[in-house]
C-alpha positions in Angstrom: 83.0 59.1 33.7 80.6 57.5 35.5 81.5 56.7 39.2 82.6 54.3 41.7 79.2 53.2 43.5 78.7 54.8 46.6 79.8 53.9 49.7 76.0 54.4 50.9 76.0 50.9 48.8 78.9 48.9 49.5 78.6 45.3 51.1 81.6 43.9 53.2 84.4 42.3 51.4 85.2 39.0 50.5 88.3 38.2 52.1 90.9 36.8 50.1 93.2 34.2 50.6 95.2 31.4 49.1 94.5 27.7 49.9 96.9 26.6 52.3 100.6 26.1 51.0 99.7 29.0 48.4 101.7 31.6 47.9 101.0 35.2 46.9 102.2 34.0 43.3 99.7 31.3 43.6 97.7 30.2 40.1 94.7 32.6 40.1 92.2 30.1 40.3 93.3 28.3 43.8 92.7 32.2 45.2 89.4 31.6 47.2 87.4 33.2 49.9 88.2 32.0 53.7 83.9 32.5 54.3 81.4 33.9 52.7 80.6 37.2 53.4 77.4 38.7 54.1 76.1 40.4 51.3 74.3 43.7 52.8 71.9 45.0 49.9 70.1 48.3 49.6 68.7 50.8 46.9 70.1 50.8 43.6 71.2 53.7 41.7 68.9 56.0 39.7 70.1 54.2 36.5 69.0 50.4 37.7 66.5 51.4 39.7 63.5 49.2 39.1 60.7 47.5 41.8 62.4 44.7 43.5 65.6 45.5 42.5 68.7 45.6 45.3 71.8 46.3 44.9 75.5 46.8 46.7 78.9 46.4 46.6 82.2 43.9 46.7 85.4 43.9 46.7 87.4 41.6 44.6 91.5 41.7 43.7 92.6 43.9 41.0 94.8 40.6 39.8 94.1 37.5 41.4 97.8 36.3 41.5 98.1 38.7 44.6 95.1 38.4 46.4 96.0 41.0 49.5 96.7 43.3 47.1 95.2 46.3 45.1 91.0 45.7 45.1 88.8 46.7 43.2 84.6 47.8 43.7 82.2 45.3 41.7 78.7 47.0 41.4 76.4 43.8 41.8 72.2 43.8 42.0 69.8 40.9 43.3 66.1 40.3 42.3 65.1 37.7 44.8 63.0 35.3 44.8 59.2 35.8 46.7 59.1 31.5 46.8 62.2 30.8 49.4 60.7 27.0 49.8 61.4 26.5 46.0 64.4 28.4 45.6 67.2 26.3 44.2 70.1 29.1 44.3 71.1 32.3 41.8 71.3 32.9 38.6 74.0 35.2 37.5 73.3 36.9 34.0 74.9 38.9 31.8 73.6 40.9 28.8 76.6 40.9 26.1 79.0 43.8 25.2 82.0 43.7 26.5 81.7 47.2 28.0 77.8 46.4 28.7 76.6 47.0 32.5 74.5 44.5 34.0 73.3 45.5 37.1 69.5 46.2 36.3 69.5 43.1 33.8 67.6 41.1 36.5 64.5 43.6 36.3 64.8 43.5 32.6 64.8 39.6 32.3 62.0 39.7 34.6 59.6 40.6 32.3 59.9 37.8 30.1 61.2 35.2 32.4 58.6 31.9 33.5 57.7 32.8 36.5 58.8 29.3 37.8 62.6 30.5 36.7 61.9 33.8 39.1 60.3 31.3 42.0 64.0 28.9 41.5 66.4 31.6 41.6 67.6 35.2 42.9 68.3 36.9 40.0 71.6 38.1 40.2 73.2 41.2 37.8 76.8 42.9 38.1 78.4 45.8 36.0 81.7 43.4 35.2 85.2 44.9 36.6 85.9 48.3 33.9 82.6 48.9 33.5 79.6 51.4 34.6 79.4 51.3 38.8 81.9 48.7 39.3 86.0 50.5 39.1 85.5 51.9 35.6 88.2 52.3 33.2 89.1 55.0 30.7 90.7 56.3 27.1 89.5 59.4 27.5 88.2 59.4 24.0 87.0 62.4 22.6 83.7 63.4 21.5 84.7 62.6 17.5 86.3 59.1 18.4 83.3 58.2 20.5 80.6 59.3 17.6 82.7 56.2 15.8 81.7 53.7 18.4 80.2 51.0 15.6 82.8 50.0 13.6 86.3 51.4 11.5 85.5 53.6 8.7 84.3 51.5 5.9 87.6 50.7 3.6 87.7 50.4 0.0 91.2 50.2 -1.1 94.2 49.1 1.5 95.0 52.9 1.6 92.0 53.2 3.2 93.1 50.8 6.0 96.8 52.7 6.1 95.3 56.1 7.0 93.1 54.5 9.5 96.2 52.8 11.5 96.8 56.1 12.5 93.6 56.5 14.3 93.5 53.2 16.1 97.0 53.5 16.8 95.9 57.1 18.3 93.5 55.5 21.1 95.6 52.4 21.9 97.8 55.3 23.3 95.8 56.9 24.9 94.3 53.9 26.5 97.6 53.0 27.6 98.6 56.7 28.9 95.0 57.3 31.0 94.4 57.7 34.5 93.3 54.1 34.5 95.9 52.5 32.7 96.9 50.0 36.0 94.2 48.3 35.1 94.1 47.4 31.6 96.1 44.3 32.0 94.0 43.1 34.5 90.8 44.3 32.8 90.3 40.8 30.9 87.2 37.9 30.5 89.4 35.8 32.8 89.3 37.7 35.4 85.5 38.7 35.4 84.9 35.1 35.4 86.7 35.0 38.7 85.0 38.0 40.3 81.4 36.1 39.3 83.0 33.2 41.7 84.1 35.8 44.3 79.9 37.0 43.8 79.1 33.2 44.5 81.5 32.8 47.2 80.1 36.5 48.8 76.2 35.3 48.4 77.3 31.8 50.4 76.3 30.1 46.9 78.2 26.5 46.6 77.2 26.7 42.9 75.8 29.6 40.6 73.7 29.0 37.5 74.3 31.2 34.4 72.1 33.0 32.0 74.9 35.1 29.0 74.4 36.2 26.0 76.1 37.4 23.3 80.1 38.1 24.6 78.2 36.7 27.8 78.3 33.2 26.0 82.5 33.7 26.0 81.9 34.9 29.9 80.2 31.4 30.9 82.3 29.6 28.6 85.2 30.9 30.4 83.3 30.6 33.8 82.7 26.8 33.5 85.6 25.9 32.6 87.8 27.5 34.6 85.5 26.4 37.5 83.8 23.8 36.3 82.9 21.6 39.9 81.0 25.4 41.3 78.8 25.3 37.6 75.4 24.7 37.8 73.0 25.0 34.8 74.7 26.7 32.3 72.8 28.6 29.8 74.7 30.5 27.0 72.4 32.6 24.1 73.2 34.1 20.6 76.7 32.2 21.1 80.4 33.2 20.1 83.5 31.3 18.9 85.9 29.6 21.6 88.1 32.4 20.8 85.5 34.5 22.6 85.8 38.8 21.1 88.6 38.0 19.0 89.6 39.4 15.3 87.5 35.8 14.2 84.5 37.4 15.9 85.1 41.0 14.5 85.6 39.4 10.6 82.6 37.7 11.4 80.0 40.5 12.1 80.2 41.1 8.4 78.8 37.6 7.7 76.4 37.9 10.1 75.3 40.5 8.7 75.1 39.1 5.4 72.9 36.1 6.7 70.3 38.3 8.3 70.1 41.0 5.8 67.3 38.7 3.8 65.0 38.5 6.4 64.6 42.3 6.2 64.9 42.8 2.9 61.6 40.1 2.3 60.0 42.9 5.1 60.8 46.3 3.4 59.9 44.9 0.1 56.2 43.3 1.9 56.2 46.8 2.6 55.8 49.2 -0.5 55.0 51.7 1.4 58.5 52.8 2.9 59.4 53.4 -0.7 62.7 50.9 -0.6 61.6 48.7 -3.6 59.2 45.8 -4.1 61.6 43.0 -4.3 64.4 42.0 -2.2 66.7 42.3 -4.8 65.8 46.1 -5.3 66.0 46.5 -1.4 69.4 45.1 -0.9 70.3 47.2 -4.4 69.0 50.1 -2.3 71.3 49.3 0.1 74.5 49.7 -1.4 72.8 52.6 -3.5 72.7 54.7 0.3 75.7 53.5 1.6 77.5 55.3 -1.8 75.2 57.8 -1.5 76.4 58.9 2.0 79.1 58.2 1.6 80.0 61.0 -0.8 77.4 63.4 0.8 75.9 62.7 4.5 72.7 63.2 5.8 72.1 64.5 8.7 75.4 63.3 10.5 74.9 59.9 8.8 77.7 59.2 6.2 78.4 55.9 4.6 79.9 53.7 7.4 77.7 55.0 9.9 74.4 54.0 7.4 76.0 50.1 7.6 76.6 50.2 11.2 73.0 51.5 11.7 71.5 49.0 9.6 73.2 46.5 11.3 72.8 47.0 14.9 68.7 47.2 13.8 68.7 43.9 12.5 69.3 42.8 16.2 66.0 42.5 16.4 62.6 42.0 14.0 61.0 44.3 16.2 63.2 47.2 14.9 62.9 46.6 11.3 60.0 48.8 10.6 62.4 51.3 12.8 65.1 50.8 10.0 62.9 51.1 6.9 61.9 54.2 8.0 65.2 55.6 8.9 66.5 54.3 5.2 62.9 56.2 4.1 64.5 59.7 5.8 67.8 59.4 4.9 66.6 58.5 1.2 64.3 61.4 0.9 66.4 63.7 3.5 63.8 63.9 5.8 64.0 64.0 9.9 65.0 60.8 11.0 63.7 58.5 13.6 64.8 59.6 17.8 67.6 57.3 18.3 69.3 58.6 22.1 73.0 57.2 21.8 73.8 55.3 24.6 75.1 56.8 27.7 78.5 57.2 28.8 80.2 55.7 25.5 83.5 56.7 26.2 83.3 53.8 29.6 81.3 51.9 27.1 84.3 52.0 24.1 87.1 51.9 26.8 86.1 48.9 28.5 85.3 46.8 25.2 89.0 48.0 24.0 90.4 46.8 27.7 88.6 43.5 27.0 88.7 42.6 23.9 92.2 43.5 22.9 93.2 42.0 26.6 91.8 38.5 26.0 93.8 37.8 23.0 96.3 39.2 20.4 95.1 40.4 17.1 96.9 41.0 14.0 99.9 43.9 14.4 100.8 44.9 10.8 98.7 47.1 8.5 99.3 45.0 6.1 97.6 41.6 7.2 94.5 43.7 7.7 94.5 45.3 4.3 94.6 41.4 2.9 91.4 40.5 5.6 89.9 43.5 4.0 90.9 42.5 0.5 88.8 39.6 1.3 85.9 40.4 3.3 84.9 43.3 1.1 84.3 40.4 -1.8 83.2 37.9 0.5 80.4 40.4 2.6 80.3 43.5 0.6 77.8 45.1 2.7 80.4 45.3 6.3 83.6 43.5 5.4 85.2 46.7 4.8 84.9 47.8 8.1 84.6 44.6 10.2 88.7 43.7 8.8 90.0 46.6 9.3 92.4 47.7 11.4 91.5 49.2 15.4 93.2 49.9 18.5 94.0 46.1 19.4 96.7 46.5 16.7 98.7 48.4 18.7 97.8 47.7 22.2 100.8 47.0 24.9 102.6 43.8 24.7 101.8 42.9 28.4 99.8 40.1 29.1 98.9 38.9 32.3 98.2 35.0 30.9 97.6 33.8 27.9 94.0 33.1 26.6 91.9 30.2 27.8 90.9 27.3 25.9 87.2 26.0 26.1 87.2 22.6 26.0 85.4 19.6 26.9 86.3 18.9 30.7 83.7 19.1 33.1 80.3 18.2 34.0 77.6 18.6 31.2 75.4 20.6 32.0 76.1 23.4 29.4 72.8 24.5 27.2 73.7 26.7 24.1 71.1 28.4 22.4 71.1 29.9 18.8 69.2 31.9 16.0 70.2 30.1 12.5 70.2 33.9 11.1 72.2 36.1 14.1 74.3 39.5 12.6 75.9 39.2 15.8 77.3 36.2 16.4 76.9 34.3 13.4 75.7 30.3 14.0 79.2 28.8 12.7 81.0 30.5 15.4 78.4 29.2 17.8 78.8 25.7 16.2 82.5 25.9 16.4 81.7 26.2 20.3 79.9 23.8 20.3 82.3 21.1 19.1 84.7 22.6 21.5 82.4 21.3 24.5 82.1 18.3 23.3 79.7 16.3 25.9 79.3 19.2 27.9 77.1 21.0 26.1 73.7 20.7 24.1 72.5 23.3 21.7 69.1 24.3 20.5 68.9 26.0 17.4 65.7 27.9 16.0 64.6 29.0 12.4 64.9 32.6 13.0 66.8 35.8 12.6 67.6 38.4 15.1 70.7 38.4 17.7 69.1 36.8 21.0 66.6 33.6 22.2 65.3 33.6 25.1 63.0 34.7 26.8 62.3 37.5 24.4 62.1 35.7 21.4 58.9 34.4 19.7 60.5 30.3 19.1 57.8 27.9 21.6 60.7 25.2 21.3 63.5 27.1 21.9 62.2 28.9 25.1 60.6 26.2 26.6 63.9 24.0 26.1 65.8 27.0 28.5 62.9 26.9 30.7 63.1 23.1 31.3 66.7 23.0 31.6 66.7 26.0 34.3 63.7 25.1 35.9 64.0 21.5 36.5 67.3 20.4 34.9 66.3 18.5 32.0 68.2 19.0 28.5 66.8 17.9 25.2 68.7 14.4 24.7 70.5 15.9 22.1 70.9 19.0 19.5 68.0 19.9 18.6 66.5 22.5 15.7 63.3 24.0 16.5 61.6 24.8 13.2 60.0 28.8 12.2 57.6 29.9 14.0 54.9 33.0 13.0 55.2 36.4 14.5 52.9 36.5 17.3 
């Protein structure tokens, strides 16, 4: 597990009180620092070490309806700006997951960021409550249950989805029994958004501006409009549902993938030479050929549901897809495979996602409404709906909730910017249209005519990056939703 960051790290803590009448039961949200604390910064650790890059320490509540209570370390990092006479205030940012660290995110963005976004904001990156540096949490999974961090095995018949109820039902216990079980109901999106207030309150902030994506969009949804009067400029990429990393979102990686999958199939097949057919219809027919293939007989580790959820998490990105056709190319001919490190730590990384996403909201709990989702998503998506409905931990997580789940809506300032790829496995543009419509007013959204899961500042759309530029750097918005047409590969 990885640890608590050092005290050779830690900053002084925000202190916590209620606003006056308030009692320890108070609503969460009146819970607000008395003054903002200085924020004393120093090296980061070996893992988010990067030039520029500080980092320390807070302390937040474990849960915010008793604020003098049990607290909690929040691993935060700072990439300041080197213009203070043009420095409007921070930018928090958050990569995705849940179960993703953050804290060297600011270095990362750095490298694609306008550098008249670096000269308007400190750059500010956490690892969220649960995960990495900040208080992590556990399941203690074993090595076997973490090797299965993608997705349930894929399930053909509703038996299938039976015998894996055991398995989820397996680590929801264990979750539940760990050494850091006092935290899973308090382990939620909820309360991250109010420990990114308790950052803005520490830094002496009035506002913070956002930059999420991916379960990061859900973050600054939540963020907003639970504190909608300390929001800045809001800027939310590769977008999910208002229901935020719910069993909508898991149903709907399998259409995702579906909507991308063309876009490397037209690749592989201008591409002869990885030996995957020279047609898109004979790549995708490849496809399912592998997946059957493994899974009867894996290769090298890599049996049928892992194939899918390796051929998913490449289409991420049209940088990786010469990556993928030549991993389909070694498993096809049973050659060595690409080097592909698994991430580190996966158990923190699987554990906190659990802690998250099954704490946020409740999902299905009989075996038998996820053998109908499956029933229908195989038809619907062949390629992942067999996995993406089926059954998992959130099943049978505890009944306790701390509150219920919060509704995105259309109350507050606008000054909300949503950005989208029309073709994202991820999170699919109908859930980030859905959003949408839940802001209402508050919200404008850019879409652009490409694949891949994530806009800016990485991605190679002029119109959509510029339009996040604007909006950070200066405030302006297009005047209304706008589609920014294809662009070539530079």
């Amino acid at each position: 597990m990885r640890r608590v960051l050092s005290v050779a790290l830690a900053a002084t803590a925000v202190a916590a009180t209620a606003i006056p009448g308030a009692s320890v039961a108070a609503t969460p949200d009146t819970v607000r620092a008395a003054t903002p604390d200085t924020v004393r910064w120093g090296p980061c650790p070996e893992e988010a070490a990067a030039p520029r890059l500080e980092c320390s320490t807070l302390e937040v509540p474990l849960d915010y309806r008793d604020p003098a209570g049990r607290q909690i370390e929040i691993a935060i990092s700072r990439l300041a700006s080197e213009k203070p006479s043009q420095r409007r205030g921070v930018l928090l940012t958050n990569p995705g997951g849940p179960g993703a660290g953050g804290l060297i995110y600011p270095a990362v963005l750095a490298l694609g960021l306008p550098q008249e976004v670096l000269d308007s904001y400190d750059v500010i990156g956490f690892d969220p409550r649960g995960v990495g540096r900040s208080t992590p949490v556990t399941c203690d999974l074993t090595p076997e249950q973490q090797a299965r961090r993608n997705f349930a095995p894929y399930a053909h018949t509703a038996a299938d989805v039976a015998r894996e109820a055991g398995n989820a039902r397996t680590i929801a216990k264990q979750c539940a029994a760990s050494r850091t079980a006092w935290m899973l109901p308090h382990t939620t999106t909820a309360n991250t958004a109010r420990d990114m207030d308790r950052i803005r309150a520490a830094l002496g902030e009035p506002k913070l501006s956002y930059l999420g994506a991916s379960y990061g969009t859900y973050l600054g949804a939540v963020y907003t409009t639970k504190f909608p009067e300390r929001s800045d400029r809001i800027v939310l990429d590769s977008n999910l549902g208002p229901g935020g990393y719910d069993v909508t979102a898991m149903r709907m990686f399998a259409r995702g993938m579906e909507e991308t999958f063309p876009d490397f199939a037209a690749f592989a097949a201008a591409h002869p030479e990885y030996g995957l057919g020279t047609t898109p219809q004979q790549v995708t027919a490849k496809f399912f050929e592998l997946a059957k293939r493994l899974e009867a007989t894996p290769v090298q580790g890599i049996d049928g549901t892992l194939f899918r959820g390796i051929t998913f998490d490449n289409l991420y990105s049209d940088a990786l897809m010469p990556q993928l056709a030549k991993t389909w190319q070694a498993l096809d001919t049973d050659r060595p495979l690409p080097p592909n490190p698994p991430p580190a730590n996966v158990d923190n990384l699987m554990s906190s996602r659990f802690a998250v996403i099954c704490g946020d909201t409740r999902w299905p709990g009989t075996v038998r409404e996820y053998q109908r989702n499956v029933a229908v998503d195989r038809l619907k998506y062949p390629m992942l709906g067999g996995s993406t409905a089926s059954i998992g931990p959130c099943a049978f997580w505890p009944d306790k909730r701390v509150e219920p789940p919060v509704r995105i809506g259309d109350r507050g300032p606008s000054n909300v910017l949503m950005v989208q790829n029309e073709r994202d496995p991820g999170t699919p543009l109908a859930g980030a249209q859905k959003l949408r419509r839940a802001f209402g007013e508050r919200a404008t959204m850019v879409t652009a005519d490409q694949s891949g899961h994530g806009v800016y500042p990485f991605g190679r759309n002029t119109c959509a990056n510029d339009s996040v530029t604007a909006f950070l750097a200066t405030g302006q918005r297009p005047p209304q939703d706008l589609t920014c047409a294809a662009e070539s590969s530079k």
